[in-house]
ROVEXSE-586839 format. One line per field, with one value per atom (N, C-alpha, C, CB): residue number from 1; residue in one letter; atom name; y, z negated, x. Coordinates in steps of 0.2 Angstrom, whole numbers, padded with zeros to 4 digits. Atoms other than C-alpha are relative to their C-alpha. Glycine has a CB too. Layout:
nr = [NUM, ...]
rest = [a, ...]
atom = [CA, ...]
yy = [Y, ...]
zz = [Z, ...]
xx = [X, ...]
% end
This chain:
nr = [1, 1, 1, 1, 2, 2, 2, 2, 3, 3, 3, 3, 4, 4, 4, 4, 5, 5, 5, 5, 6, 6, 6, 6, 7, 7, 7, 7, 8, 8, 8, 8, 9, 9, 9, 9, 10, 10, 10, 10, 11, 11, 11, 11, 12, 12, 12, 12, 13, 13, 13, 13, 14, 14, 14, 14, 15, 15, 15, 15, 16, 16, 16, 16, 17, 17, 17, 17, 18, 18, 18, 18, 19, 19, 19, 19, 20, 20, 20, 20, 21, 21, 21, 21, 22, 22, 22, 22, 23, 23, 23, 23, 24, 24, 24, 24, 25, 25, 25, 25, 26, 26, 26, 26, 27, 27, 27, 27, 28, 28, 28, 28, 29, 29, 29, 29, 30, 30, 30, 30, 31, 31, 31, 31, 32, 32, 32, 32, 33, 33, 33, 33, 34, 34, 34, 34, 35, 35, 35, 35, 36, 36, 36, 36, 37, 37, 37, 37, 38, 38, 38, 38, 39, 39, 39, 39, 40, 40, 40, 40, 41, 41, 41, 41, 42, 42, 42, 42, 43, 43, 43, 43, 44, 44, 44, 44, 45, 45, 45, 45, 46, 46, 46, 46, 47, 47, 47, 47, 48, 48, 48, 48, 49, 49, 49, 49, 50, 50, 50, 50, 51, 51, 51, 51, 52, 52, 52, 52, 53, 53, 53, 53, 54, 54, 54, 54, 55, 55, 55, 55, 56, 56, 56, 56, 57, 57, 57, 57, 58, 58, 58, 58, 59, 59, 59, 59, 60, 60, 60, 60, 61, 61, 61, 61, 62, 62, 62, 62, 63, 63, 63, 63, 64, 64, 64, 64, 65, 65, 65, 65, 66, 66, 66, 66, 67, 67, 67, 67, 68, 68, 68, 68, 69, 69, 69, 69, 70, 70, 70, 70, 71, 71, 71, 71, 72, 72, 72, 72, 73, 73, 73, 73, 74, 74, 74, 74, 75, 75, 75, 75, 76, 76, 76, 76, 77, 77, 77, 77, 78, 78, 78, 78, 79, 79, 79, 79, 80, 80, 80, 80, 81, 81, 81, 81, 82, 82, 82, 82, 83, 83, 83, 83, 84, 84, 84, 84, 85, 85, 85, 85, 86, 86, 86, 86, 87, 87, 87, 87, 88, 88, 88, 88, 89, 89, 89, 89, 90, 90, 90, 90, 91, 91, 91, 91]
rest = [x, x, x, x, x, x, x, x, x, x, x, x, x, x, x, x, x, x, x, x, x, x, x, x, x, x, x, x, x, x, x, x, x, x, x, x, x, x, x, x, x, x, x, x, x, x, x, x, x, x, x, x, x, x, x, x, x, x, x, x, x, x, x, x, x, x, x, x, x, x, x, x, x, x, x, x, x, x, x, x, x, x, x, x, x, x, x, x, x, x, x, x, x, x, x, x, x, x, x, x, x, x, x, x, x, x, x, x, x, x, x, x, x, x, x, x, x, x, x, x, x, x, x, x, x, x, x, x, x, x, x, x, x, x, x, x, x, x, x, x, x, x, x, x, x, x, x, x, x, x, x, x, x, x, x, x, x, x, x, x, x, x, x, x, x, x, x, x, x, x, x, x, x, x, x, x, x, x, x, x, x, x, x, x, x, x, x, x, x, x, x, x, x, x, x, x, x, x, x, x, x, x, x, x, x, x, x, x, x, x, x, x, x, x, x, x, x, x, x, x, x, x, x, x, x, x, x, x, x, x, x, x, x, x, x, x, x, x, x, x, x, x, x, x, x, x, x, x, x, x, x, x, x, x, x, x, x, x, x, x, x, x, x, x, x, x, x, x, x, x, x, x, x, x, x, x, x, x, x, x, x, x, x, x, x, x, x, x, x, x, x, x, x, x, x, x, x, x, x, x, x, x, x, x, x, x, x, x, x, x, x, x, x, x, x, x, x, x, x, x, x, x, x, x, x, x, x, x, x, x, x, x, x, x, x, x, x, x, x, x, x, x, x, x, x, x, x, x, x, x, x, x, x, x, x, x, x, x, x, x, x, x, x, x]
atom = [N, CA, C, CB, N, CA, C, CB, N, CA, C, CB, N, CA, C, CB, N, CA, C, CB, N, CA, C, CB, N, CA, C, CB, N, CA, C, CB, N, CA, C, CB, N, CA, C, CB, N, CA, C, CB, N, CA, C, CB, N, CA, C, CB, N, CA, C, CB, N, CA, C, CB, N, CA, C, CB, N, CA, C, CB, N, CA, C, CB, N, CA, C, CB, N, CA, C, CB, N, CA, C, CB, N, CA, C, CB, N, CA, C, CB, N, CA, C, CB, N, CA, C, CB, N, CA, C, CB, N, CA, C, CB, N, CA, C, CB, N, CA, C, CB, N, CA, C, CB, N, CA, C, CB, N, CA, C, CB, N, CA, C, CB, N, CA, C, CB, N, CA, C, CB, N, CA, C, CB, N, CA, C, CB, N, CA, C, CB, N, CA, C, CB, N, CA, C, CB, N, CA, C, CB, N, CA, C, CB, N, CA, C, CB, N, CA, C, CB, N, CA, C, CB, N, CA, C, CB, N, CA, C, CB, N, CA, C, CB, N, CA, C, CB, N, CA, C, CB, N, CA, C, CB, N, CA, C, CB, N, CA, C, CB, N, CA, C, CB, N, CA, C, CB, N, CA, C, CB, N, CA, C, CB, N, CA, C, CB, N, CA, C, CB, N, CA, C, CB, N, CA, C, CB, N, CA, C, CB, N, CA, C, CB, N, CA, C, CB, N, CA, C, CB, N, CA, C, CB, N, CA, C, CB, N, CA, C, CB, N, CA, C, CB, N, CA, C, CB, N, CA, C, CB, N, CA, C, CB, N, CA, C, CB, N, CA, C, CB, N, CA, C, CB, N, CA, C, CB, N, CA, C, CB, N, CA, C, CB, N, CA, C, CB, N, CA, C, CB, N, CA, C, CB, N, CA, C, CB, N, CA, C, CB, N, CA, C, CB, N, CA, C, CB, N, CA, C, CB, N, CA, C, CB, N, CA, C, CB, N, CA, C, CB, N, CA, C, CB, N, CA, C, CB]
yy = [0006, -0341, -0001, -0006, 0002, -0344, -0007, 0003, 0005, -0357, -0003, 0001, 0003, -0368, -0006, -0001, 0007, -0382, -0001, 0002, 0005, -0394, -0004, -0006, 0005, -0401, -0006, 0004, 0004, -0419, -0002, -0005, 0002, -0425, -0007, 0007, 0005, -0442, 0002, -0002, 0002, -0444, -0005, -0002, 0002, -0452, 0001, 0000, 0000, -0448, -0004, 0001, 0006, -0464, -0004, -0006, 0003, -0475, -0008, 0001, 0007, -0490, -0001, 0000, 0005, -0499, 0003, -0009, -0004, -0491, -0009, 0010, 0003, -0502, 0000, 0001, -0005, -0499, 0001, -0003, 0000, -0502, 0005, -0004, -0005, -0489, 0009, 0000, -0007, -0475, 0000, 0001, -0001, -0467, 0000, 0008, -0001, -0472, -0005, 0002, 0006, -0485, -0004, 0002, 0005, -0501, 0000, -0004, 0003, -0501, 0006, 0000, -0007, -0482, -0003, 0007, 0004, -0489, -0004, -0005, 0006, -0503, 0005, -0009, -0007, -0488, 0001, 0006, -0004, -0478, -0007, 0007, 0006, -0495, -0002, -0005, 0004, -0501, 0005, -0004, -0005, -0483, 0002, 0005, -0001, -0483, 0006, -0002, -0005, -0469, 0000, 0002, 0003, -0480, -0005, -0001, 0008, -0495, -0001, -0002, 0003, -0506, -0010, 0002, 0005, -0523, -0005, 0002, 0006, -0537, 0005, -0004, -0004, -0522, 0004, -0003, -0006, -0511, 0005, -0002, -0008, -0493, 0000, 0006, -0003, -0487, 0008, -0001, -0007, -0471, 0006, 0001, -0005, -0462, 0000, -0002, 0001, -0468, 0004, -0009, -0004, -0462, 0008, 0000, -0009, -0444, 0000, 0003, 0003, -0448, 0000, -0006, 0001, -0453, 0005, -0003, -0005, -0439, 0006, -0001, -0006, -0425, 0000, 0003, 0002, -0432, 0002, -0005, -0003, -0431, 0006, -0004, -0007, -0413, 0003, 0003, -0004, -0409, 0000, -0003, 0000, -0416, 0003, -0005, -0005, -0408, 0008, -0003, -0007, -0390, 0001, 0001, -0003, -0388, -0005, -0002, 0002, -0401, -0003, 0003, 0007, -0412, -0005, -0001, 0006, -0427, -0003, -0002, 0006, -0444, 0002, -0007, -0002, -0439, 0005, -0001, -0006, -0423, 0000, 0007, 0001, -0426, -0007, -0004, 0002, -0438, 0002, -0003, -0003, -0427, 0006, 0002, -0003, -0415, -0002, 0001, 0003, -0426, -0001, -0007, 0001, -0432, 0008, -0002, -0006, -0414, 0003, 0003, -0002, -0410, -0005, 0000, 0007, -0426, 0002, -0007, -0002, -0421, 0007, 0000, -0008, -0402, -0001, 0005, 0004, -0411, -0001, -0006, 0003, -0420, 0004, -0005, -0004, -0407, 0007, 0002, -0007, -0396, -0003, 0005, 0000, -0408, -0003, -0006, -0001, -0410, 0006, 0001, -0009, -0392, 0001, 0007, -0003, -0392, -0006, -0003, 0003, -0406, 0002, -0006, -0003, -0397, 0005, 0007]
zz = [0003, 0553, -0007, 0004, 0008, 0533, 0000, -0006, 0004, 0525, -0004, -0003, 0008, 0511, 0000, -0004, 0001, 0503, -0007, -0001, 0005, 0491, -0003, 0006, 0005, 0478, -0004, -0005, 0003, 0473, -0004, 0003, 0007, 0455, -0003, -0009, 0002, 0449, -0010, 0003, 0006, 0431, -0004, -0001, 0004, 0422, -0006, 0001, 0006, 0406, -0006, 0000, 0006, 0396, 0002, 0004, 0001, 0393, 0002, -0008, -0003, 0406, 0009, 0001, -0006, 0423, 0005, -0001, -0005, 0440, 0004, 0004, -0008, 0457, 0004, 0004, -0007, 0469, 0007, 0003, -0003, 0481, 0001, -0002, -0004, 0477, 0000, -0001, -0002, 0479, 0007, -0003, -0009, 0497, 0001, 0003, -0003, 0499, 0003, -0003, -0005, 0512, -0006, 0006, 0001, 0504, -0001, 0005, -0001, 0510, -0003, 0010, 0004, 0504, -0006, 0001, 0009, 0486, 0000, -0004, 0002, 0489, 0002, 0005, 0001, 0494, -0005, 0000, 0007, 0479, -0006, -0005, 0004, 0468, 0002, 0002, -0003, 0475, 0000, 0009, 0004, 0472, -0008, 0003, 0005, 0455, -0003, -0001, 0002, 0456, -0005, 0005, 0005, 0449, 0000, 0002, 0002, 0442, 0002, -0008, -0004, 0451, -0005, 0009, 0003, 0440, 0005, -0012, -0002, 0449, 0003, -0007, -0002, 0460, -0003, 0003, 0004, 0446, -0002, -0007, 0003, 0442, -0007, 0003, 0006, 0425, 0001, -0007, 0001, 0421, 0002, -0006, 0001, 0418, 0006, -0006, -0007, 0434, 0007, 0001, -0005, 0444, 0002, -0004, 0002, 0436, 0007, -0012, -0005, 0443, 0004, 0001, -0004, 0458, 0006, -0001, 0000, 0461, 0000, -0002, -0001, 0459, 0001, -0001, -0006, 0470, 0005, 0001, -0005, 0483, 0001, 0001, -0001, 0478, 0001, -0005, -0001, 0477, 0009, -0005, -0007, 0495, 0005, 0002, -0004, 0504, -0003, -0002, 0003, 0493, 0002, -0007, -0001, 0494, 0006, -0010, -0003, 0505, 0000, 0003, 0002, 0494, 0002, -0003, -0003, 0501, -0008, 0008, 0005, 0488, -0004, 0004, 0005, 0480, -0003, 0002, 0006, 0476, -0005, 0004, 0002, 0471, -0007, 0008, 0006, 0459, -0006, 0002, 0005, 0452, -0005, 0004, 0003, 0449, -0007, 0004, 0004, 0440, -0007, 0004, 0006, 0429, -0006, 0003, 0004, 0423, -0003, 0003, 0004, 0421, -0005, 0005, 0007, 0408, -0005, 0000, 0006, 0399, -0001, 0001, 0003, 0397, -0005, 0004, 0004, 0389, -0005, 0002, 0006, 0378, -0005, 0001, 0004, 0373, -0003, 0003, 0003, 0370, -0006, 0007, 0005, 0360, -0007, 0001, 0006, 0350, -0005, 0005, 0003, 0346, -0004, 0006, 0004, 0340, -0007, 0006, 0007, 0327, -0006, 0001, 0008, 0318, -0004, 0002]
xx = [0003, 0227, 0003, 0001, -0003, 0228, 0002, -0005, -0002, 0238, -0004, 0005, 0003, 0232, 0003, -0008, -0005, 0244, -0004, 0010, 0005, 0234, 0007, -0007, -0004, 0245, -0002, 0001, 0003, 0242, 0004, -0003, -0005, 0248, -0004, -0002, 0000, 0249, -0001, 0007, 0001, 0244, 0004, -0007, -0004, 0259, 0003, 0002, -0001, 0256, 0001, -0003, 0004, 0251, 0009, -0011, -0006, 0267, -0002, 0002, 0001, 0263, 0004, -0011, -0002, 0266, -0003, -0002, 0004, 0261, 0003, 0004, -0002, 0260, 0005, -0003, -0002, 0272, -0005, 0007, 0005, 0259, -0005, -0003, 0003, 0249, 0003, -0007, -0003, 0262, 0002, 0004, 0001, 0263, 0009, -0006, -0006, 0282, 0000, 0006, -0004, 0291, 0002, 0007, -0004, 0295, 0008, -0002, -0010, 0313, 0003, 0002, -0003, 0314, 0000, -0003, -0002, 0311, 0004, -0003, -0005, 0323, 0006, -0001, -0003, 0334, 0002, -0002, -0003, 0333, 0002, -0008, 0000, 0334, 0006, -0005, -0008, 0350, 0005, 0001, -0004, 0357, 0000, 0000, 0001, 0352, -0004, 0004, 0005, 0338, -0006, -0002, 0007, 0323, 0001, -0007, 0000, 0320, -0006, 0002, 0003, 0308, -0001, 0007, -0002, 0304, -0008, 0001, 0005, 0292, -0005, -0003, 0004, 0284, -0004, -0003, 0003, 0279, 0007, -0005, -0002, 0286, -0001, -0004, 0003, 0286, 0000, 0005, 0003, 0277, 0005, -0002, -0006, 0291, 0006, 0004, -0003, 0301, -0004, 0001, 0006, 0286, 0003, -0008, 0000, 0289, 0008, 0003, -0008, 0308, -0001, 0004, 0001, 0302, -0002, -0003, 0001, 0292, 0003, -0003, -0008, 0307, 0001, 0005, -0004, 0315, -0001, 0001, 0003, 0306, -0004, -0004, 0003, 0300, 0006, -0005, -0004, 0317, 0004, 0004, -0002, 0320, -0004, 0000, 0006, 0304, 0001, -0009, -0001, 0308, 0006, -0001, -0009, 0326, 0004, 0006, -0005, 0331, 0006, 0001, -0003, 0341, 0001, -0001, 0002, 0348, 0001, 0005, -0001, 0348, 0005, 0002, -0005, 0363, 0001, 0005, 0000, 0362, -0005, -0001, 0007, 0344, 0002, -0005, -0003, 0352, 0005, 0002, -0003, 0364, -0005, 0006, 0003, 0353, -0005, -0002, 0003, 0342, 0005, -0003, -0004, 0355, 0001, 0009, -0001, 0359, -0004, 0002, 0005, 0341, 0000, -0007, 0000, 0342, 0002, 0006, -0004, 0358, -0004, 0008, 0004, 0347, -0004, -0005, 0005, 0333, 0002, -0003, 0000, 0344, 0002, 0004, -0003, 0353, -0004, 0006, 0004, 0340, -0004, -0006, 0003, 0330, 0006, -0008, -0007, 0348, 0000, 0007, 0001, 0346, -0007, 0000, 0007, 0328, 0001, -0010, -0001, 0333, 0003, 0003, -0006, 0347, -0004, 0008]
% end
């Protein structure tokens, strides 16, 4: 019997405010990552960009099997690469 894994992508592009509502995590798991300082969470909305966060996280846990903390560190490190790479494209 063949496989097929359907990939669903969130559109977080635009520079706004998501629900938490209608993302498909637990409540209490957001209040989770929120209280370890993974996402920021302001009056039941996400920002765009936290989403993206959000989302790596949880690919990093279902792919590699990261738990919260590593999955955090990692994140940081992917940050400081970014910064330092668009550091280099300025000089």
């Amino acid at each position: 019997m063949k496989r097929y894994w359907i990939q669903v992508q969130r559109d977080t592009s635009g520079d706004g405010w998501i629900s938490i509502k209608t993302l498909d995590y637990h409540p209490e798991l957001l209040e989770r990552l929120v209280t370890l300082g993974l996402v920021e969470i302001e009056n039941d909305m996400i920002h765009t960009r936290q989403a993206e966060r959000l989302d790596k996280i949880f690919r990093l846990r279902s792919c590699l099997g990261v738990n919260l903390t590593g999955a955090a560190i990692i994140l940081d490190l992917l940050d400081k690469i970014d910064e330092l790479k668009e550091k280099i494209r300025s000089q």
